[in-house]
C-alpha positions in Angstrom: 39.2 -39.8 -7.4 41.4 -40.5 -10.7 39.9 -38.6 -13.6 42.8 -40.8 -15.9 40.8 -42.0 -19.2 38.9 -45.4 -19.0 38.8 -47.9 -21.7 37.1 -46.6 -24.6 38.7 -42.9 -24.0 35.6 -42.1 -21.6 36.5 -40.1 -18.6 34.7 -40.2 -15.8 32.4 -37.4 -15.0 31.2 -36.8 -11.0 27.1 -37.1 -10.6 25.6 -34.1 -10.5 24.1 -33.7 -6.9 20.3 -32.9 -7.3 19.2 -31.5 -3.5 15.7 -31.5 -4.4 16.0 -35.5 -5.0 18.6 -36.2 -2.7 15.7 -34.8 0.1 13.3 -36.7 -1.6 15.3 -40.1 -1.0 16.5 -39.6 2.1 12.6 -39.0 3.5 11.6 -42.4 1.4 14.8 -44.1 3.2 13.1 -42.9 6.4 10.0 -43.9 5.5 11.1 -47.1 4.6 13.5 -48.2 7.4 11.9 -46.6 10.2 8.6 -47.0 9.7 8.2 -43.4 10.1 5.3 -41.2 8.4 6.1 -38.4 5.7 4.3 -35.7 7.1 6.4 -36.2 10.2 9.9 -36.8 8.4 9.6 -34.4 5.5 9.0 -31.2 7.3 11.9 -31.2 9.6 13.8 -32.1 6.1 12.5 -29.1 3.8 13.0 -26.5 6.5 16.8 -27.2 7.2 17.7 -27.4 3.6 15.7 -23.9 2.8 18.1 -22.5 5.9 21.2 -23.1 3.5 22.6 -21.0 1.0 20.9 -22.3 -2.4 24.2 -22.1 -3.6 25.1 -25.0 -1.1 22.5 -27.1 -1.3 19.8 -24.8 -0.1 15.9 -25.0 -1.8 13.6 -22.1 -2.6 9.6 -22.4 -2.6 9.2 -23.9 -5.6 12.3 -26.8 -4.9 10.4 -27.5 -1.8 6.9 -27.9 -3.4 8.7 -30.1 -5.9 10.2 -32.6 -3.6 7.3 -32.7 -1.8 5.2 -33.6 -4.7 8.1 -36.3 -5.8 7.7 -37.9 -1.8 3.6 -38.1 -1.3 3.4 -38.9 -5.0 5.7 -41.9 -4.9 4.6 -42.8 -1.5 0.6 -42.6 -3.1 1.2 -45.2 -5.9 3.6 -47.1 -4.7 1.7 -50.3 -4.9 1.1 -49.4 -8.2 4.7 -48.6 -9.4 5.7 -51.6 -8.0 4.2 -53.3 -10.1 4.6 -51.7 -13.3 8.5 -51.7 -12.1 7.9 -55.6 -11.8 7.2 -55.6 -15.2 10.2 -54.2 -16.4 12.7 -55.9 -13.8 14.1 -59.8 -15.3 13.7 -60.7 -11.1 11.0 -61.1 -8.6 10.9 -57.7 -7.3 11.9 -59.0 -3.5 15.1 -59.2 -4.5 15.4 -55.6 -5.6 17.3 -53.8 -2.9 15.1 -51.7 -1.1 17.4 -48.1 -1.5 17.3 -49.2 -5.6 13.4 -49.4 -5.8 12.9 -45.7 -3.6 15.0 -44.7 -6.5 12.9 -46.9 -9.3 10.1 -45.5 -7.9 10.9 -41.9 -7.4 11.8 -42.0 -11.3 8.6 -43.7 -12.2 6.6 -40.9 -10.2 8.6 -38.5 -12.7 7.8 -40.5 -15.7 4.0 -41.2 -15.0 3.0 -38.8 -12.5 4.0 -35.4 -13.2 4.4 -33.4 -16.2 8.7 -33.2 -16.3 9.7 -34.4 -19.5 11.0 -38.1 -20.1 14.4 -37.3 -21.1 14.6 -34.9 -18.0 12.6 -37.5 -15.8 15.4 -40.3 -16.5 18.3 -38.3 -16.9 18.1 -36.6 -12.9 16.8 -40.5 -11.9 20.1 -41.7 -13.2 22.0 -38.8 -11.9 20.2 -39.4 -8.4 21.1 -43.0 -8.4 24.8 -42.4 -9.1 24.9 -40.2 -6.0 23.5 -42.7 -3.8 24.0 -46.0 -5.5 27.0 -46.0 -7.3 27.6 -46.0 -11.1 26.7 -49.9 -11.3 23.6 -50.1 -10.0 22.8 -46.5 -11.3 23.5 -48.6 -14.7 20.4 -51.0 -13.8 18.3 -47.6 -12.8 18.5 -46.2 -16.2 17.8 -49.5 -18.2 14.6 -49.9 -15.9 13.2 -46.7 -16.8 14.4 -47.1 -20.5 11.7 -49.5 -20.2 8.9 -47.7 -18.2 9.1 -45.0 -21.1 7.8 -47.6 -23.3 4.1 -46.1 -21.9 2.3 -43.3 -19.9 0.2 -44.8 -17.0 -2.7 -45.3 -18.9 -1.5 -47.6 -21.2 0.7 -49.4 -18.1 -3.1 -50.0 -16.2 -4.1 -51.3 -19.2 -1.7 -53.6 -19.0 -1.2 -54.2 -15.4 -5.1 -54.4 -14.1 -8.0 -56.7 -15.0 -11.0 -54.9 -16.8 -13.4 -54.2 -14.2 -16.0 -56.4 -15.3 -13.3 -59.5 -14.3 -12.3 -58.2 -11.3 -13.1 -54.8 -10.0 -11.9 -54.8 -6.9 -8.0 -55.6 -8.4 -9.1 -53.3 -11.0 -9.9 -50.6 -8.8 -6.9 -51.2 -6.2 -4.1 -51.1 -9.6 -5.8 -47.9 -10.7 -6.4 -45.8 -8.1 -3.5 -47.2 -6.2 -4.9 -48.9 -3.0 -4.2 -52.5 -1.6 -7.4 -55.0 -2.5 -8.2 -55.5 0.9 -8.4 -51.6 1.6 -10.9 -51.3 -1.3 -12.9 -53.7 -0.4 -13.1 -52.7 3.2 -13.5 -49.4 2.2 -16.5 -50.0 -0.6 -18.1 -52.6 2.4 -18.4 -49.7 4.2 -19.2 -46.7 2.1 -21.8 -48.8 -0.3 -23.1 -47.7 -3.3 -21.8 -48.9 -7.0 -18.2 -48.0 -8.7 -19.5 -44.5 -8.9 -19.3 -43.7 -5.0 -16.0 -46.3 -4.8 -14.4 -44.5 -7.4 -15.0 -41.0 -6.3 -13.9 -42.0 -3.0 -10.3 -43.4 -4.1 -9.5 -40.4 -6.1 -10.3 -38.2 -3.1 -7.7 -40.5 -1.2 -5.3 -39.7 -4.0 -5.4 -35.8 -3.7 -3.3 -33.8 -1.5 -5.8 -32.4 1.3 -6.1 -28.4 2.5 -4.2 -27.5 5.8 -6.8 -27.0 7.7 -6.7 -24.6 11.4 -9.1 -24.3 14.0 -10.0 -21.5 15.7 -9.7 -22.1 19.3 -13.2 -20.3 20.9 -12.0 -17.9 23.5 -8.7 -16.6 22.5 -9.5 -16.2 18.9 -12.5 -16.2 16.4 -12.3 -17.8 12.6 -12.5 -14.0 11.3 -9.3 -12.7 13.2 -7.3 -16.0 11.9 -8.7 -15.5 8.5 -7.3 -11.8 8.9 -4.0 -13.0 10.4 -3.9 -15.3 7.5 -4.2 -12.9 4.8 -2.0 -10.1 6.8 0.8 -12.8 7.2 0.7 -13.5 4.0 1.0 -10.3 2.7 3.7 -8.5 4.8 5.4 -11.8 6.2 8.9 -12.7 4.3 10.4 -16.6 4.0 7.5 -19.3 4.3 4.1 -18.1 3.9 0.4 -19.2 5.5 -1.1 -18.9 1.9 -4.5 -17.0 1.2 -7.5 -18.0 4.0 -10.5 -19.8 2.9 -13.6 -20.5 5.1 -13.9 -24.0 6.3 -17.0 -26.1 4.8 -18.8 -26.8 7.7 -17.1 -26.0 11.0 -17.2 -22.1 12.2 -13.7 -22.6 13.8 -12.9 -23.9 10.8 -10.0 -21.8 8.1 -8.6 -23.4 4.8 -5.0 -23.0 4.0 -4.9 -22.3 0.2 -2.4 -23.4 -2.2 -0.5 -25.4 0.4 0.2 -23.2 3.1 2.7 -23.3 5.5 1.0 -23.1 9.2 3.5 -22.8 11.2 4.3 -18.8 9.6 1.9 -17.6 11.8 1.9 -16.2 15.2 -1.4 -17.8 16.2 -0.1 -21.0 15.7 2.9 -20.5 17.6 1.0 -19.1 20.3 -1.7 -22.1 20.6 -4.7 -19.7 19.8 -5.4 -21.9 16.7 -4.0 -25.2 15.7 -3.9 -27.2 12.7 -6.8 -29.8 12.7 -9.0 -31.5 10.0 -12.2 -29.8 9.8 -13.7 -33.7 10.2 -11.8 -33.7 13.9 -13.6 -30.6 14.5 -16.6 -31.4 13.7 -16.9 -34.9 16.2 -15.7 -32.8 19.0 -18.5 -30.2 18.4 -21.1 -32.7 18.2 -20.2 -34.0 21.9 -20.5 -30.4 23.1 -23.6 -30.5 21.1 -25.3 -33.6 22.7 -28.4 -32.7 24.8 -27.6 -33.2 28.6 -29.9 -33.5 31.7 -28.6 -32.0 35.0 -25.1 -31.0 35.9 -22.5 -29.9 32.7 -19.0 -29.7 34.2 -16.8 -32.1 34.2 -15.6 -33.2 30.6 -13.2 -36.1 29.6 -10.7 -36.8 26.5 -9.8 -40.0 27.4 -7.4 -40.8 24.5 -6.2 -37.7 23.9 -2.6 -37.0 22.0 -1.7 -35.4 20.3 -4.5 -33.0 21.6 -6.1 -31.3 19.1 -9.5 -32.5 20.0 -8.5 -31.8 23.4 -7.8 -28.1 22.8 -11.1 -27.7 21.1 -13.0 -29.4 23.5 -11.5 -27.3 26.3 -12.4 -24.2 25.1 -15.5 -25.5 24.5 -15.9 -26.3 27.9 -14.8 -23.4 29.4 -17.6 -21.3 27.6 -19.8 -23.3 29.6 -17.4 -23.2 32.8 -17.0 -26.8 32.8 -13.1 -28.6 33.2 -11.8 -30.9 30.7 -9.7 -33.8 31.5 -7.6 -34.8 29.0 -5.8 -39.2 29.5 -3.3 -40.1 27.0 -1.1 -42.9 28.3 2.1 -42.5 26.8 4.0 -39.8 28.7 5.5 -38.0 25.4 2.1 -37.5 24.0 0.8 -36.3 27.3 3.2 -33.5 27.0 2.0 -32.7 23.3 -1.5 -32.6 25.1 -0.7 -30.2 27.6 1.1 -27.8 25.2 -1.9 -27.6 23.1 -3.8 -27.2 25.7 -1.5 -24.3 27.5 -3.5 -20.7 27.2 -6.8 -22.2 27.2 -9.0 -19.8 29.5 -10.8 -22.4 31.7 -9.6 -25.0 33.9 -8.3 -28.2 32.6 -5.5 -31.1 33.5 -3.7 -33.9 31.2 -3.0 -37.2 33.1 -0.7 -39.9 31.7 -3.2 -42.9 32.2 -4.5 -45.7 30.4 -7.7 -45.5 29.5 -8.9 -48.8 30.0 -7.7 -48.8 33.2 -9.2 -45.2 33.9 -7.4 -43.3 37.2 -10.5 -41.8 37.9 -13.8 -43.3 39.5 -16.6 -44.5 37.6 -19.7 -41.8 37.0 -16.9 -38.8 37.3 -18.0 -37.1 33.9 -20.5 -35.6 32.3 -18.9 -36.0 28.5 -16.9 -38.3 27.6 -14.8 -38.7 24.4 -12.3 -41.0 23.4 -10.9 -41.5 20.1 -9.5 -45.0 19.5 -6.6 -46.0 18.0 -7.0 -47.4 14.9 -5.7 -48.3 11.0 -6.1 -45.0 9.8 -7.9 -45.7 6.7 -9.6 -42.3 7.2 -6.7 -40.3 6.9 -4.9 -41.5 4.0 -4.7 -38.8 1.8 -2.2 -37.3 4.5 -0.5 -40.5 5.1 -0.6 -42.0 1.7 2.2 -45.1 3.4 -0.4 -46.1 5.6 -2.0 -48.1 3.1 0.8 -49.5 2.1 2.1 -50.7 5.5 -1.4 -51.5 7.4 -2.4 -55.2 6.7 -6.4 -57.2 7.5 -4.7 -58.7 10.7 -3.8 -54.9 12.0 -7.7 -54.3 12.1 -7.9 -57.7 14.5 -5.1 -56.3 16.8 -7.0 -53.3 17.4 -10.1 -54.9 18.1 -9.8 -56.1 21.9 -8.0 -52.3 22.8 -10.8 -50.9 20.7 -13.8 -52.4 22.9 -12.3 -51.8 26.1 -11.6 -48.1 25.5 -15.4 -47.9 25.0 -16.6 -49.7 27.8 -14.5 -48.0 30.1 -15.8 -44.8 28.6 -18.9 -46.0 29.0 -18.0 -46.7 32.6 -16.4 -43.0 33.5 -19.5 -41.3 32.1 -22.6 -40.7 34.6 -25.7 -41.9 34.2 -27.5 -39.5 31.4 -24.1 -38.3 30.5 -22.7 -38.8 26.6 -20.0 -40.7 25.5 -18.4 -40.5 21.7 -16.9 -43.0 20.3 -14.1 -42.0 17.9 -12.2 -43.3 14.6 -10.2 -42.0 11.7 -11.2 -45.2 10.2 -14.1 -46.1 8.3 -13.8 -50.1 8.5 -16.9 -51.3 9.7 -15.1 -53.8 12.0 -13.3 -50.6 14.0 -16.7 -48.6 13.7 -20.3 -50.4 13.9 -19.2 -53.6 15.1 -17.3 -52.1 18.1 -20.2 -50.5 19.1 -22.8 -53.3 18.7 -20.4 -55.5 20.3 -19.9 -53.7 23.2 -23.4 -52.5 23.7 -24.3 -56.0 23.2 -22.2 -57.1 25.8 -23.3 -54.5 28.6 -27.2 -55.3 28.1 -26.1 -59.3 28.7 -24.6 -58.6 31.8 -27.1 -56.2 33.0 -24.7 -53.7 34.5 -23.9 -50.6 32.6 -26.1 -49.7 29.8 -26.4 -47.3 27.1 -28.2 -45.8 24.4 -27.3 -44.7 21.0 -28.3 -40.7 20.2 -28.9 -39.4 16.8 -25.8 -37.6 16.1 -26.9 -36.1 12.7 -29.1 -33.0 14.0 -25.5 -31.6 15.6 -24.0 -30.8 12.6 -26.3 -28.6 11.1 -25.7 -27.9 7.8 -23.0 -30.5 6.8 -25.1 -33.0 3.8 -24.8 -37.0 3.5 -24.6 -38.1 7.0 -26.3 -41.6 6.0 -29.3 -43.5 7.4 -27.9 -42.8 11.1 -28.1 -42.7 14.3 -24.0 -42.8 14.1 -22.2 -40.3 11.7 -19.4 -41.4 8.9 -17.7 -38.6 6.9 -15.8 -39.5 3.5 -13.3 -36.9 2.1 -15.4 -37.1 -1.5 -18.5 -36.1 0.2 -17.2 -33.6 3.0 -13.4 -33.1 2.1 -12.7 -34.4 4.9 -10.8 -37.4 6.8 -13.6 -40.4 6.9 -14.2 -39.6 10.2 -16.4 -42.2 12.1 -18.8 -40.8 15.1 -20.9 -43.0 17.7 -23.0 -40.9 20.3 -23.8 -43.1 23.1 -25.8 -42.1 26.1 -25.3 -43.4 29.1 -28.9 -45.3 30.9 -27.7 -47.3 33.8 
């Protein structure tokens, strides 16, 4: 490329290649275009550019905790972003290309989200967007965030979001960064006043604790706390952290100070696995369940990845009972039977739908079977979902939703226990499934079933609500809003 002196005597001067924002980019380009999540597409990033030579490209600890911050922060506000960037843009914001606003919005994440300094913030955006835009559009980058700078993000909500007493749901989505519909859905179903909705969306907006379970029989949450803290002193490259005692689960151990899981051996080996202490705690509340005659013959009917599955199988073999685990799409079958490898008691993955069961009716004693769903439970670890989920994705689910159940329903004997599963908390994908279903059974007088009081199996854990079903909120339990129905079967 010429380096000969442009008009006006400037010469031109390569762009600085940042690899910390470069990464960051290319895993909101892969968000974007493939519809993939970030805590699927960032990992895989982070650990080949820490195998290079910093000198090549290559990022330390603190270059990886800084592009992750710059990908689950952008990713968290991005409804928000957008629209302070639509503020400062002279077009309707659809006709920004797509790569230009990751760029916009990776900038404003510098600007009003983190604590680098404006001049810094703007001067790497720039730099960033020459490297992957081009000079000219790199031109339109830096006169957008010339603008942004005019304000931090308070003053830009003040601007951007109706006072509360106008509107509070649009108040609430602009400031805490969630669509409308999402608030309301999520305030439908947790109640209370803008308190409990507020206290709610800010726990959505912080980055949640890696959290392992301790898989009963092949180790105990004392040695992985050990192997934690042993790792972590005498291990070299990526490091587990410092272990902290889950909340409420006793397989449950906390990752401190965001801890890198896969550093250690137990996790590698399947004796412990990473899994949300609210997973954990659905799974040992079916185990829990009070049961009448014969105990041995379990069922995951919806089980990938398999993290409930391994739990529950290790569960079940205390007992001597054999778990079943149905996932109908082949790949995550095979996920379910590695997480599952090791486990000291019999057990067997099928590929199968599960509302068209391979087994007979009556087979089980326990039946789980965690529906698909939205999500909405879980996004502080997939802050895009709320972006990308939409009113009429909570329809779709709905038909898949109730026959799951039923046929749950169906595989479970009579006086056996089924739970009904959801990392969602929208009432339409929780109560409503349940009623409707139930509903239907008793009118036509085939299968029935009984709700059971779920609350007295978690000992201990506070705020369970009016019951008999169980809905945990990440501001009351720090953990995913993990929805729980124990049904027993009568008939």
């Amino acid at each position: 490329m010429s380096t000969q002196p442009r008009r006006g005597g400037n010469r031109y001067r390569r762009p600085r290649k940042d690899p910390v924002r470069i990464l960051a980019f290319e895993a909101l380009r892969a968000v974007d275009e493939r519809d993939a999540y970030a805590n699927l597409v960032l990992p895989p990033l982070l650990r080949k550019a820490r195998e290079k030579d910093p000198a090549h490209g290559g990022l330390d600890a603190r270059d990886a905790a800084l592009a992750t911050e710059l990908v689950y922060g952008t990713l968290r506000r991005q409804g928000t972003y957008d629209a302070i960037i639509a503020e400062c843009v002279d077009r309707p914001l659809r006709e920004v290309d797509s790569p230009v606003l990751d760029v916009l919005s990776l900038g404003a994440h510098q600007l009003l989200g983190t604590r680098i300094p404006q001049h810094a913030a703007v001067s790497a955006t720039v730099e960033l967007a020459r490297v992957v835009l081009g000079d000219g559009r790199a031109k339109f980058v830096n006169a957008v965030l010339r603008r942004i700078t005019a304000d931090d993000l308070d003053g830009w909500l003040d601007r951007i979001a109706p006072p509360y007493d106008e509107d509070p749901e649009e108040h609430l989505a602009l400031r805490h960064a969630h669509p409308r519909w999402v608030v309301s859905a999520l305030w439908d179903a947790l109640g209370g006043g803008r308190e409990d909705i507020t206290a709610l969306l800010e726990a959505d907006n912080e980055r949640p604790e890696v959290t392992l379970a301790a898989r009963p029989g092949r180790i105990t949450a004392e040695e992985l706390s050990t192997e934690v803290e042993n790792t972590s002193a005498h291990g070299s490259g990526t490091s587990p952290g410092a272990a902290v005692p889950g909340r409420w689960s006793p397989y449950a151990v906390r990752l401190a100070e965001g801890g890198e899981p896969g550093a250690l051996d137990a996790v590698r080996e399947g004796r412990a696995g990473v899994q949300d202490e609210g997973s954990q705690l659905v799974a040992l509340a079916l185990a829990a369940a009070p049961l009448e005659g014969a105990d041995a013959r379990w069922l995951d009917s919806c089980a990938g990845p398999g993290g409930k599955a391994a739990l529950l199988g290790a569960l079940a073999a205390e007992r001597g009972a054999a778990l079943l685990a149905s996932e109908k799409q082949p790949h995550r079958a095979r996920l379910v039977a590695r997480a599952l490898a090791g486990n000291p008691g019999p057990w067997a993955v099928v590929s199968a739908d599960g509302t068209r069961p391979a087994w007979a009716p009556g087979s089980f004693d326990r039946v789980l079977v965690d529906v698909p769903c939205t999500g909405l439970g879980a996004l502080r670890r997939r802050p895009e979902a709320r972006w990308r989920r939409s009113p009429e994705d909570v329809a779709g689910f709905a038909p898949l939703q109730r026959g799951l159940l039923r046929q749950a329903l169906e595989s479970a004997r009579v006086g056996g226990v089924v739970a009904y599963v959801t990392c969602s908390p929208h009432l339409a994908e929780t109560r409503a499934v349940v009623d409707d279903v139930l509903r239907g059974l008793e009118k036509e007088g085939t299968t029935a079933a009984e709700p059971v009081d779920a609350r007295p199996l978690l000992p201990g854990v506070p705020e369970l609500g009016e019951g008999p079903d169980i809905q945990l909120w990440p501001h009351l339990h720090g953990t995913d809003a993990m929805y729980l129905a124990l049904l027993r079967r009568t008939a």
